[in-house]
C-alpha positions, 0 to 999 in steps of 0.5 A, spaced: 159 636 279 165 635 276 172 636 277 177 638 272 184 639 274 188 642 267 196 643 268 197 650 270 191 651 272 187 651 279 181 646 280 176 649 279 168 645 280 163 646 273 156 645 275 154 640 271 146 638 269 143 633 273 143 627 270 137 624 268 133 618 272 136 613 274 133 606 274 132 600 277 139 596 277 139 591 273 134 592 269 134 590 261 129 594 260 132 599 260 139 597 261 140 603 266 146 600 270 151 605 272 154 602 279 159 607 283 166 605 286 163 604 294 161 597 292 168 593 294 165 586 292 165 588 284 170 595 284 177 594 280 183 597 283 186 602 281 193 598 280 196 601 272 201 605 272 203 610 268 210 606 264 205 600 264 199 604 260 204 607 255 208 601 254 201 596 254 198 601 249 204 599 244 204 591 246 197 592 244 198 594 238 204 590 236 203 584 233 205 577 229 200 582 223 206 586 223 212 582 224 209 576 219 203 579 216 206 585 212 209 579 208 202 576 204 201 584 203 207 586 199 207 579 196 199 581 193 199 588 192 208 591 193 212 596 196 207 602 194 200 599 196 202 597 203 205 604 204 199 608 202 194 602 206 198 602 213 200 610 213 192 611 211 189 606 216 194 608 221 191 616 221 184 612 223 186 608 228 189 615 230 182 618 229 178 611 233 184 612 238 183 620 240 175 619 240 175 614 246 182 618 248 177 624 250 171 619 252 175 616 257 180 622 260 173 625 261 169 619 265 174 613 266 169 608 269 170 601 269 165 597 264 170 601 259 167 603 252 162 598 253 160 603 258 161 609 254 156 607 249 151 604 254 150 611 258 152 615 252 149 612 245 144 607 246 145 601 251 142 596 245 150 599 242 153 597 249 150 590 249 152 589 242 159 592 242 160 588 249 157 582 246 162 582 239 167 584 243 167 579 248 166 573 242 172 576 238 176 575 244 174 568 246 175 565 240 182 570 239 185 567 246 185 560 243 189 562 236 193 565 240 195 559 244 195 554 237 200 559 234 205 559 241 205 551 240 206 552 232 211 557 233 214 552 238 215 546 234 221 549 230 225 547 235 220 540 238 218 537 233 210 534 233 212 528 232 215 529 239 211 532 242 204 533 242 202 542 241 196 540 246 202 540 251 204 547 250 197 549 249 195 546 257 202 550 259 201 557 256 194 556 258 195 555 266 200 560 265 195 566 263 191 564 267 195 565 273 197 572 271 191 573 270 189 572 276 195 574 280 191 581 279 192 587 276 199 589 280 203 582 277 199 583 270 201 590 268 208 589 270 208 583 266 206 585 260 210 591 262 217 587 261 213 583 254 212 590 251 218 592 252 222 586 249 215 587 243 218 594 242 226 593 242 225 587 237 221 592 232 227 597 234 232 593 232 229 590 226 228 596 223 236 600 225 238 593 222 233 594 215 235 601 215 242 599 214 242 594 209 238 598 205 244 603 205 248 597 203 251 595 210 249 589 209 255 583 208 253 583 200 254 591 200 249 592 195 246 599 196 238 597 194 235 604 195 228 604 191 230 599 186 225 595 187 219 600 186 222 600 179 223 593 178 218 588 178 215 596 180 211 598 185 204 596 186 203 589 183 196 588 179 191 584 183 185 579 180 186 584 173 192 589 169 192 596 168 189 601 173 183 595 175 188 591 178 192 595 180 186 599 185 183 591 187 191 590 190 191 596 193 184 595 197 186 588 199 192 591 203 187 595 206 184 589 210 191 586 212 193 593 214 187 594 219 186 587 221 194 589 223 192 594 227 186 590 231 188 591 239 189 598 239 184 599 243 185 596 248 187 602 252 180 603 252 179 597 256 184 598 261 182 606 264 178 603 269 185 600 273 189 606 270 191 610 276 191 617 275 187 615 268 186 623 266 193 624 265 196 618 264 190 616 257 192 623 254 198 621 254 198 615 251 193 617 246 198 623 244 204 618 243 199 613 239 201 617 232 208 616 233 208 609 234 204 608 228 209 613 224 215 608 227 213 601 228 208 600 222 209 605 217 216 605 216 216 598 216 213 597 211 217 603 207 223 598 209 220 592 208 218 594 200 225 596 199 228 590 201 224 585 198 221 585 191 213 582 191 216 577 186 221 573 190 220 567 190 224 567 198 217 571 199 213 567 196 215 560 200 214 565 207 208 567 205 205 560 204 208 558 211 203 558 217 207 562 222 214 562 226 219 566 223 219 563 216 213 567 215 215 573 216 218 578 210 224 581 215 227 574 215 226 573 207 230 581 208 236 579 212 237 572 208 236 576 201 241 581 204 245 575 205 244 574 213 244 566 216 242 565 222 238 569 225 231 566 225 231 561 231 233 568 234 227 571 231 223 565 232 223 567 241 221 574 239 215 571 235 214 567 241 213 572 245 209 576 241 204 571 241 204 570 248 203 577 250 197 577 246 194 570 248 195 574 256 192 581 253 187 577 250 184 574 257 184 580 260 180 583 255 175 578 254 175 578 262 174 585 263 169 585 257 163 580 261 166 584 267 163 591 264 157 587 260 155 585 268 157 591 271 150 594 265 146 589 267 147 585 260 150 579 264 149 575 269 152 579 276 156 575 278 160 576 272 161 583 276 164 579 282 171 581 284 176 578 289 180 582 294 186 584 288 180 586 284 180 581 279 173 579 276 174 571 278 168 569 274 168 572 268 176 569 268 173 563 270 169 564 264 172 566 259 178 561 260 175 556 260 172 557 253 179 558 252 179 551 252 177 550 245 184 551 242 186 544 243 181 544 237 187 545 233 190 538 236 185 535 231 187 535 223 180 535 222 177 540 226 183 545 224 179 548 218 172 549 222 176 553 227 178 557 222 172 559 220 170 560 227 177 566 227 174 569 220 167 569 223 169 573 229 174 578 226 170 582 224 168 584 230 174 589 231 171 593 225 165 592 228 168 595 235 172 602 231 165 604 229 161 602 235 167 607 239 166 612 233 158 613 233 159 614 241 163 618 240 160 623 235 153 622 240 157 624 247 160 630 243 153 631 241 150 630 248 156 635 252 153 640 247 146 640 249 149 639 256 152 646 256 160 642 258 165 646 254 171 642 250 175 647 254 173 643 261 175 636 259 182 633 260 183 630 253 179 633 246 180 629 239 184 634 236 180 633 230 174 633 232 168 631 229 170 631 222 176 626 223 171 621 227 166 622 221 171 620 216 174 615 220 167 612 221 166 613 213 171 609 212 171 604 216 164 602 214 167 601 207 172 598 209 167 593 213 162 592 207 167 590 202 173 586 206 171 580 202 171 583 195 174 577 193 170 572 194 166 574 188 171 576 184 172 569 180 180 565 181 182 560 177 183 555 182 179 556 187 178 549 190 172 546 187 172 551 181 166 555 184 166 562 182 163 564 188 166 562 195 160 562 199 164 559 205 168 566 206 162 570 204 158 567 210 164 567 215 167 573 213 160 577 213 155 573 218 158 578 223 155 584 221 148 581 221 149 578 228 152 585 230 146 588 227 141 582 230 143 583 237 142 591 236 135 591 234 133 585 237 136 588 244 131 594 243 124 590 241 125 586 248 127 592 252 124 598 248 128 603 249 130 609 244 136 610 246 138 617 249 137 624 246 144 628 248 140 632 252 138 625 257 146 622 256 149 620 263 155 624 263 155 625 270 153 618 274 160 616 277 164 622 276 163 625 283 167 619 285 173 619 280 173 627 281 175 625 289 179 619 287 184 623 283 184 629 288 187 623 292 191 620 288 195 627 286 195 629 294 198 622 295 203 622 288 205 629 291 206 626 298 211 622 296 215 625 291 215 632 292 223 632 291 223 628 285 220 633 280 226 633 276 227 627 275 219 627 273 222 631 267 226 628 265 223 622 264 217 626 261 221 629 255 227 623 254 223 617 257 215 617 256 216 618 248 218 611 247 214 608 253 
């Protein structure tokens, strides 16, 4: 049975098929686990409020690949590379997002997407998907780290101090969070989001008004620098080749920009009212890509020329605001003074994703365990409904980022962070082919579009260019390693290094798919055995409660709901 509950419209209850056989819980075999919400000693809680979801849907997705790594592109490929490359990845992180948008308005369980392509595609892709993810994140949260402690010698130098010392510092502190529950962690990411989004606003008003020449040096650039050194700068070649190679380049910088999108995906089972509050977030997702990337990078190619030698320098610098190309902008634009501001902001920033990154990589061994692809303990929860052990767990791999104390081992990390980013591709295609599979097996099930809460307004065919492109994108994101440099270190006209740690995630995503169904034999579901229903019976009712509860209490505030709605939520 199902209940859906549509603005304007009455409940009403859809008889759905019954699901197919459940089995043992726990079992490899079959990777069958589908835990319901009675069990209090492996249940979230629904602690996420709307602001909260919204606001972290965007924190999620602005990044020091924003606010720094713009500038390797434009300095590799100009102004009109990255604006084709971030406008077109944009529309497929908007594609990725309404196809997990609909997956999780529909069945918001707690093991997340992980979950979705277990029930829904086939539990070996649930193991894989959740096992590449959870690595990702493990090794993200430590670089993460190191980049606060770097961020944070342009004012305590490491002579002084050792970055050690700030890794053990952020780190307790995350952790802390963390633990604190779910209530304590929305609120603060909340506040870290929104300084994330007033620092985006507020550079972008700025870059807008020195391009229209409001700027101490009252020059008025306009497009003069499409035109002069030009617009697209040819890469590895000249003419059209070059100019092709440069734009594809940027087409990894801006997907890799835009990595930790998805989190929404991961935070829909502590969501209250999760059925309202992800379409809404989902729906608002194509906006904040117009706003916050693509017309930064349009501003950006404005007023910084690819051949700046201002650029140049900041391009070579490993992080803190002297990296980024909106200093680079402000002091072409004769503007001093602002980077120690700028350099706070960036520390925010990566803070916020260092505590973002924790509770991913914990929710994520949660929902492994929650299948069975991981020990059951790792699904124990404490009374404030955080998963202790998998924090325990997933924190204390953390740990690794003091690594980066060491010269030595830096470069070995490195290659560790090269290895794992793949994974976020990886994980945009997982979430396509299940979406694809549970549109396919709601379908066969007789469950119409017009019973879900959300539907991609695109449907299959933007899941299927997504999914093609994302592949694409995946295979060939380290063209250049066969591409020979003058230069290279060692003269080797093959980089072997980049192409194993660039390209050894696919293999291993691929091993543990196969490897998954040889052990456990399993074929994976047809959309006719697809378990759309487990489960839903209990969020049904715990929507009805939720609503009754919201009503209860706010019958009089309907006005100012909105008013929020229409002049609030837009930006939240």
């Amino acid at each position: 049975m199902g209940l859906v509950q549509r603005k304007g419209q009455e409940p009403s209850v859809d008889v759905l098929p019954s699901p197919p056989p459940s089995h043992e819980k726990g079992s490899f075999s079959q990777g069958r686990v589908h835990a319901t919400h009675d069990d209090p000693d492996t249940s979230l809680h629904r602690g996420l409020k709307s602001r909260q979801i919204t606001m972290i849907a965007i924190g999620g997705a602005i990044g020091t690949g924003l606010i720094i790594g713009t500038g390797s592109a434009l300095a590799k490929a100009g102004p009109l590379s990255i604006l084709i490359s971030y406008s077109i990845v944009g529309f497929i992180v908007y594609m990725v997002m309404c196809a997990l948008g609909e997956m999780a308005a529909y069945l918001p369980i707690q093991s997340g997407f992980t979950g979705y392509a277990t029930r829904f595609c086939d539990p070996a892709l649930g193991f894989a998907l959740g096992y590449t993810y959870w690595f990702k994140y493990i090794i993200v949260t430590p670089n993460q780290l190191t980049a606060a402690a770097l961020v944070i010698q342009y004012w305590v130098p490491r002579e002084k101090v050792n970055p050690g010392v700030f890794i053990a510092v952020f780190l307790v502190v995350i952790i802390l969070i963390n633990y604190l529950g779910i209530k304590y962690f929305g609120e603060i990411e909340f506040w870290l989001s929104s300084i994330k989004v007033l620092t985006i606003v507020g550079l972008l008003i700025l870059s807008l008004v020195l391009v229209l020449g409001g700027g101490p040096d009252r020059d008025r650039k306009g497009f003069r620098y499409w035109k002069d050194p030009g617009a697209m700068k040819p890469l590895y070649g000249t003419g059209d080749k070059g100019r092709f190679l440069g734009l594809w380049s940027t087409f990894v910088t801006a997907t890799f920009a835009y990595l930790g999108t998805e989190l929404v995906g991961v935070t829909v089972g502590e969501a209250q009212n999760p059925r309202r509050v992800i379409p809404r977030a989902i729906k608002l997702t194509f906006w904040r890509i117009v706003v916050f990337y693509v017309l930064s990078v349009l501003l950006i190619g404005m007023l910084v020329p690819y051949n700046s030698k201002a650029l140049s320098f900041a391009t070579k610098q490993s992080t803190g605001a002297s990296a980024s190309p909106f200093v680079v902008a402000l002091i072409e634009s004769g503007i001093h003074g602002l980077p120690g501001f700028l350099n706070a902001c960036i520390l925010i920033f990566v803070f916020s994703a260092a505590n973002s990154d924790l509770y991913i990589a914990t929710r994520t061994l949660y929902g492994l365990a929650k299948e069975g692809n991981s020990h059951r303990i790792f699904a124990r929860t404490d009374r404030r409904g955080v998963p202790i052990y998998a924090l325990g767990l997933s924190a204390t791999v953390a740990c690794i980022a003091f690594l980066n104390c060491a010269d030595d081992s830096r470069k070995v990390f490195s290659y560790f962070v090269n290895l794992v980013t793949i994974f976020g591709l990886l994980t945009w295609i997982s979430i396509l082919v299940t979406h694809i599979y549970f549109v396919k097996a709601r379908r066969a099930q007789g469950i119409d579009k017009h019973q879900l809460a959300y539907t991609a307004p695109f449907g299959l065919y933007g899941t299927y260019f997504a999914l093609g492109f994302c592949i694409v994108i995946a295979i060939f994101k380290n063209f250049d390693v066969f591409v020979h440099v003058k230069g290279r270190e060692g003269g080797a006209k093959f980089d072997y290094t980049n192409f194993i740690t660039g390209y050894l995630g696919i293999p291993l995503y691929l091993g543990m798919i196969f490897g998954y169904k040889i052990l456990s034999h399993n074929k994976g579901w047809t959309p006719l055995t697809a378990d759309l229903v487990t489960g839903k019976d209990a969020i049904d009712r715990e929507e009805e409660e939720f609503l009754a509860n919201k009503a209860a209490k706010h019958g009089d505030k309907k006005a100012a709901g909105r008013f929020y709605r229409r002049f609030v939520a837009w930006l939240l």
